[in-house]
DRENTORKOL-3810 file (N, C-alpha, C; in nm, 4 decimals):
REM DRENTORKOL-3810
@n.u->0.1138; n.v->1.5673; n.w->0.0320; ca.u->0.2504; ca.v->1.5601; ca.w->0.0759; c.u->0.3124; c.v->1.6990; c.w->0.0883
@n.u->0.2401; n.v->1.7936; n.w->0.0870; ca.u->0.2576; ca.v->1.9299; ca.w->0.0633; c.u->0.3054; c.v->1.9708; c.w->0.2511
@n.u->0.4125; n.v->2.0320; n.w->0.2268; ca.u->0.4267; ca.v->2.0543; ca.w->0.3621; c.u->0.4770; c.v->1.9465; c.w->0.4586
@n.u->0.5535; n.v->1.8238; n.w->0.3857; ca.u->0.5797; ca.v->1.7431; ca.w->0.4634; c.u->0.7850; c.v->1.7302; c.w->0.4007
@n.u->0.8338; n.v->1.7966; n.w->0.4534; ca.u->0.9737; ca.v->1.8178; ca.w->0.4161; c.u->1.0560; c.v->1.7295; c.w->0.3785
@n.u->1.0236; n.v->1.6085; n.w->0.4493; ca.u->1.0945; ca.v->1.4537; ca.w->0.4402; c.u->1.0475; c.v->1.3901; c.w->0.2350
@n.u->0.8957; n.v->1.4377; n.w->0.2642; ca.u->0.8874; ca.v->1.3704; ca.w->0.1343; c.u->0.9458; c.v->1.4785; c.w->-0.0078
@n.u->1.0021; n.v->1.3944; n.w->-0.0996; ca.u->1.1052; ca.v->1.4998; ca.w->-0.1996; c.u->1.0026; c.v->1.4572; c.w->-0.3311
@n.u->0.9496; n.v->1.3644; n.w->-0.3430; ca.u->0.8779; ca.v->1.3572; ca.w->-0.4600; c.u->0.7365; c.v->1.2413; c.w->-0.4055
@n.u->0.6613; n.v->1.2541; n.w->-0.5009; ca.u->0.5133; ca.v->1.1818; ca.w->-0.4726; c.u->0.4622; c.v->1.1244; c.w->-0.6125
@n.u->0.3971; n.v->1.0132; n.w->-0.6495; ca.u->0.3978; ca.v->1.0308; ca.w->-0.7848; c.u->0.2745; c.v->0.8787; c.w->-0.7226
@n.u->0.1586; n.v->0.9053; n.w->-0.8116; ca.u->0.0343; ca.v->0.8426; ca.w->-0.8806; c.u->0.0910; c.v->0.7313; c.w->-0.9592
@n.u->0.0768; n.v->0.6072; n.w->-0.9144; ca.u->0.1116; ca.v->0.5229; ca.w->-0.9640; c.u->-0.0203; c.v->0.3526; c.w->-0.9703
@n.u->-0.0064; n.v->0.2791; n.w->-1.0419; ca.u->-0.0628; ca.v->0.2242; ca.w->-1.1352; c.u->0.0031; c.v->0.0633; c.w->-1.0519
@n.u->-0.0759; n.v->-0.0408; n.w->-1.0134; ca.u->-0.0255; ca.v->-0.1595; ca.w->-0.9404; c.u->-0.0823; c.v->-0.1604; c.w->-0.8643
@n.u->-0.0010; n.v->-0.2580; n.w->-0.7289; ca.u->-0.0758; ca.v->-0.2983; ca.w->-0.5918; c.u->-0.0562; c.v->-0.1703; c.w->-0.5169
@n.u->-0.0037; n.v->-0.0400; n.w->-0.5416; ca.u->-0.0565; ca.v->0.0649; ca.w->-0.5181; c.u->-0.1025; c.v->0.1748; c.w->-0.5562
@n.u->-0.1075; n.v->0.2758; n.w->-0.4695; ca.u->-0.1843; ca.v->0.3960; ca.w->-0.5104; c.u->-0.0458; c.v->0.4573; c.w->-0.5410
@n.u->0.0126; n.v->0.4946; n.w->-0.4979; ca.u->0.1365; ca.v->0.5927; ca.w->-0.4077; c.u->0.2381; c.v->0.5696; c.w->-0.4004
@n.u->0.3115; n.v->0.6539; n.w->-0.4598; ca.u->0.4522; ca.v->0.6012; ca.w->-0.4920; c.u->0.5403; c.v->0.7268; c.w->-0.3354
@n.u->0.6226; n.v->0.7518; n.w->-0.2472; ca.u->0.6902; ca.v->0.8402; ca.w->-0.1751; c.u->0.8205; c.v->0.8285; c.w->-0.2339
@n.u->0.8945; n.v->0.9789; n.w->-0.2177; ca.u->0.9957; ca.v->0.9771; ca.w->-0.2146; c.u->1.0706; c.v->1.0331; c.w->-0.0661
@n.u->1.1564; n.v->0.9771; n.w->0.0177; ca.u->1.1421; ca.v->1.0319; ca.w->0.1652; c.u->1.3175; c.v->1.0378; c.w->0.1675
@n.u->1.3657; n.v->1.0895; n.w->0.2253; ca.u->1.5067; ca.v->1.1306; ca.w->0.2692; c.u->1.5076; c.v->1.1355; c.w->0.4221
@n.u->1.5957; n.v->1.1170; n.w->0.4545; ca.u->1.5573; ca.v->1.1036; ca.w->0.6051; c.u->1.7574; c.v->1.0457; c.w->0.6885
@n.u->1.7884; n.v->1.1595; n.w->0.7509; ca.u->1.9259; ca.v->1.0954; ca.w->0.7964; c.u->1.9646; c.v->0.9744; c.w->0.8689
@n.u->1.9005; n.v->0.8790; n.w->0.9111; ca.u->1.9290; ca.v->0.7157; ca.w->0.9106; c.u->1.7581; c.v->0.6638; c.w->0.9285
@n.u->1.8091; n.v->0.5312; n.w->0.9636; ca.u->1.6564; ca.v->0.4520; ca.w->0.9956; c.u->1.5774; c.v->0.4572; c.w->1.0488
@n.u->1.6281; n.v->0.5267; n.w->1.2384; ca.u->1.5673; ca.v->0.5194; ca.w->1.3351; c.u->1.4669; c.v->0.6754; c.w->1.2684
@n.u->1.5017; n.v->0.8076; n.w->1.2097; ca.u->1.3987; ca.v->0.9101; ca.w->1.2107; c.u->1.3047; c.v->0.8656; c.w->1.0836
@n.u->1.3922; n.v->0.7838; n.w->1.0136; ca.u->1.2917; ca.v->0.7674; ca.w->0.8992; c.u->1.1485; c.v->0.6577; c.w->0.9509
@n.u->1.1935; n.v->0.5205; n.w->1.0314; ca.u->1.1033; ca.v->0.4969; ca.w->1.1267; c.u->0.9860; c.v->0.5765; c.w->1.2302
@n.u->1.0611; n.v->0.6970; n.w->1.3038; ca.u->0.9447; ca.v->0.7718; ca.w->1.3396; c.u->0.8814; c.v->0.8702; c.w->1.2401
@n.u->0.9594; n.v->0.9033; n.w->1.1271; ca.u->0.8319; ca.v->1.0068; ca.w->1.0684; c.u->0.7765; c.v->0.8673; c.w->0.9700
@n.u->0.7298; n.v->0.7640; n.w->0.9560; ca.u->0.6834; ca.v->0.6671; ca.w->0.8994; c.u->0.5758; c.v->0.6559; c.w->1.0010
@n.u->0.6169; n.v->0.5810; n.w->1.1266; ca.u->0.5208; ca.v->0.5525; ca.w->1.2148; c.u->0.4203; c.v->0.6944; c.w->1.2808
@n.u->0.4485; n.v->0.7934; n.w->1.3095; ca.u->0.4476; ca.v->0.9561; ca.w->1.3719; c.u->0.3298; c.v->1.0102; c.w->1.2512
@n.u->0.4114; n.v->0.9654; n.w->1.1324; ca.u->0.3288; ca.v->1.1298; ca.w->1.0315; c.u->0.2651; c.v->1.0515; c.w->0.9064
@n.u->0.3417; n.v->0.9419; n.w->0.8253; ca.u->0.3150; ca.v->0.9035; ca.w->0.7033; c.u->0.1480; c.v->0.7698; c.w->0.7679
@n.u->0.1530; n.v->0.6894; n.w->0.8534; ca.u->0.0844; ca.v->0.6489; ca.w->0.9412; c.u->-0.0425; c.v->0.6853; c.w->0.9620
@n.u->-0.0565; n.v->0.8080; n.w->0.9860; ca.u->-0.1602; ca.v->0.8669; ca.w->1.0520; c.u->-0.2401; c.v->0.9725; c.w->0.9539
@n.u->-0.1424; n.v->0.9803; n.w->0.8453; ca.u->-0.2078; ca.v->1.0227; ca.w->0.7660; c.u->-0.3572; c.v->0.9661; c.w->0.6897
@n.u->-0.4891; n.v->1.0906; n.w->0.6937; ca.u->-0.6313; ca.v->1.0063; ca.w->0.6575; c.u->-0.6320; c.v->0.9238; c.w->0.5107
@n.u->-0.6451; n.v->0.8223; n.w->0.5625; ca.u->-0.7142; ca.v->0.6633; ca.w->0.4357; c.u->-0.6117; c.v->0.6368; c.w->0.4038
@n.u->-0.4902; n.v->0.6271; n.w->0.4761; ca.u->-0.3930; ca.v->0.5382; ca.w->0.5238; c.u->-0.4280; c.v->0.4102; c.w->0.5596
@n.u->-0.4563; n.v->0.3165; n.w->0.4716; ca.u->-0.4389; ca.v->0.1562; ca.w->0.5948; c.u->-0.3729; c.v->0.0619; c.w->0.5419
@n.u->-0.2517; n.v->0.0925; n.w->0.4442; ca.u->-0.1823; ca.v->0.0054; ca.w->0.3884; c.u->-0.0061; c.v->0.0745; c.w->0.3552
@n.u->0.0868; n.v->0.0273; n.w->0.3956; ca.u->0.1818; ca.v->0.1142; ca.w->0.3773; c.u->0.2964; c.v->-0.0389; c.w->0.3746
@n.u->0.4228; n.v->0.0120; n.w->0.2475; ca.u->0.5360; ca.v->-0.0896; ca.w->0.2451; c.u->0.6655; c.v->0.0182; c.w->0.2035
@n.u->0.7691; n.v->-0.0209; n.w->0.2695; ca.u->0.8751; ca.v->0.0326; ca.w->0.2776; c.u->0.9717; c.v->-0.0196; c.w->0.1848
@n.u->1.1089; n.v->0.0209; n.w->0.0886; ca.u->1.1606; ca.v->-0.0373; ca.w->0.0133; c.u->1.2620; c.v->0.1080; c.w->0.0330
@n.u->1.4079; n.v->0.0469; n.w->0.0553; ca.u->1.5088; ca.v->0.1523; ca.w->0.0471; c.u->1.6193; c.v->0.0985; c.w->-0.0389
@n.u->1.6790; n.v->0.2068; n.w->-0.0986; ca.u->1.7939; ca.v->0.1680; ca.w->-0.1899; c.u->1.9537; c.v->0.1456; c.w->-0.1360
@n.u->2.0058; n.v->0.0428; n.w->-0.1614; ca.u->2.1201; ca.v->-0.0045; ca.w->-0.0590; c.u->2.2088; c.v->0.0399; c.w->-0.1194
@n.u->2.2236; n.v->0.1036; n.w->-0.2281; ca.u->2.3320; ca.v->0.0846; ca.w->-0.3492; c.u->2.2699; c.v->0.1451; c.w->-0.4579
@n.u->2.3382; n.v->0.2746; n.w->-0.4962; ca.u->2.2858; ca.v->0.3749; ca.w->-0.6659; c.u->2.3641; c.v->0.3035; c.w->-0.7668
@n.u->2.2944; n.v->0.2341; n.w->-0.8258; ca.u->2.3995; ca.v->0.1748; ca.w->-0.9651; c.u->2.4062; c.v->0.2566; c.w->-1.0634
@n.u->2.2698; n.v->0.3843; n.w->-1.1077; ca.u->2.3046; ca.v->0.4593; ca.w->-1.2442; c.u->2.2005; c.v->0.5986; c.w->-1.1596
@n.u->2.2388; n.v->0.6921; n.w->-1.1888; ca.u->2.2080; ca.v->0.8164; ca.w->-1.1085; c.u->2.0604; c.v->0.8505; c.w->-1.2602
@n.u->2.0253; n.v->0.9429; n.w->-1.1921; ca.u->1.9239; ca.v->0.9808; ca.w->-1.3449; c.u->2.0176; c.v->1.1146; c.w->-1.3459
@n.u->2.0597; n.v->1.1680; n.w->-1.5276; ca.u->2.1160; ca.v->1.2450; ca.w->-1.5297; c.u->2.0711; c.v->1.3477; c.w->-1.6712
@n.u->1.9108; n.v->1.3281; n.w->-1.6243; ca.u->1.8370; ca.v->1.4229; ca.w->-1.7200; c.u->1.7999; c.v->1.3455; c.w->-1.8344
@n.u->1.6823; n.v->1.3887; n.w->-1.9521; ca.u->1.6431; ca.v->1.3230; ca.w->-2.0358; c.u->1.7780; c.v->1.3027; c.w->-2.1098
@n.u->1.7980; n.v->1.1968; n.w->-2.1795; ca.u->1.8738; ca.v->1.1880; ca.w->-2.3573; c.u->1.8670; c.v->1.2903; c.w->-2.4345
@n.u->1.9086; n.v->1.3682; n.w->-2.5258; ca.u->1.8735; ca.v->1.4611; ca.w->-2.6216; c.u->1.7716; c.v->1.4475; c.w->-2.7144
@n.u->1.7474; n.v->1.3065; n.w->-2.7466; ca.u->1.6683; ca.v->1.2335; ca.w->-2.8582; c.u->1.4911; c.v->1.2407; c.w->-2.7531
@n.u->1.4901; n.v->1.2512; n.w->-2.6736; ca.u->1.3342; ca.v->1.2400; ca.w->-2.6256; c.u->1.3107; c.v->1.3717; c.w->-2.5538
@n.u->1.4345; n.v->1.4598; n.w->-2.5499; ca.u->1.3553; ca.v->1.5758; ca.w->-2.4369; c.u->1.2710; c.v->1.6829; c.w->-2.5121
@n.u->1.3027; n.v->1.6892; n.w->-2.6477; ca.u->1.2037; ca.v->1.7783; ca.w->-2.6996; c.u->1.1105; c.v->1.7166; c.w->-2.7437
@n.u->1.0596; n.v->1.5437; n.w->-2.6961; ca.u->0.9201; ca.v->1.4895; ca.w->-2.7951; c.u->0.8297; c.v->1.5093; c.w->-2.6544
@n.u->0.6904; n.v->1.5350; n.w->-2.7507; ca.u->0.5458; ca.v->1.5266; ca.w->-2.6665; c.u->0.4824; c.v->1.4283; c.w->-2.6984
@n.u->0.3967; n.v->1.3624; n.w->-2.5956; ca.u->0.2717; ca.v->1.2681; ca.w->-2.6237; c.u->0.1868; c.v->1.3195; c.w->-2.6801
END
């Protein structure tokens, strides 16, 4: 995802997928072509699902104080 400006975060994930995107994109219609155009065509691509947020109910606003200094 390196070099692909739209995507803001990428993250390895665990389920019915591989791949988690994070994409920004100023309405539907460009987020549609860089979906169909770039994310698409990208190699061992043959499965792709879309899910957008309609509504931010709680923002993330950094760890709690109580967990940011613990390690696994």
């Amino acid at each position: 995802m390196i070099g692909l400006d739209e995507v803001v975060a990428c993250y390895s994930i665990a389920g019915d997928a591989d791949f988690l995107l994070q994409v920004v994109s100023p309405d539907l219609d460009a987020y549609a072509d860089f979906a169909m155009s770039t994310l698409r065509r990208l190699p061992r691509i043959k499965e792709m699902q879309t899910t957008f947020v309609l509504k931010e109910i709680k923002a993330f606003d950094g760890l709690p104080l109580r967990f940011a200094g613990k390690r696994t």
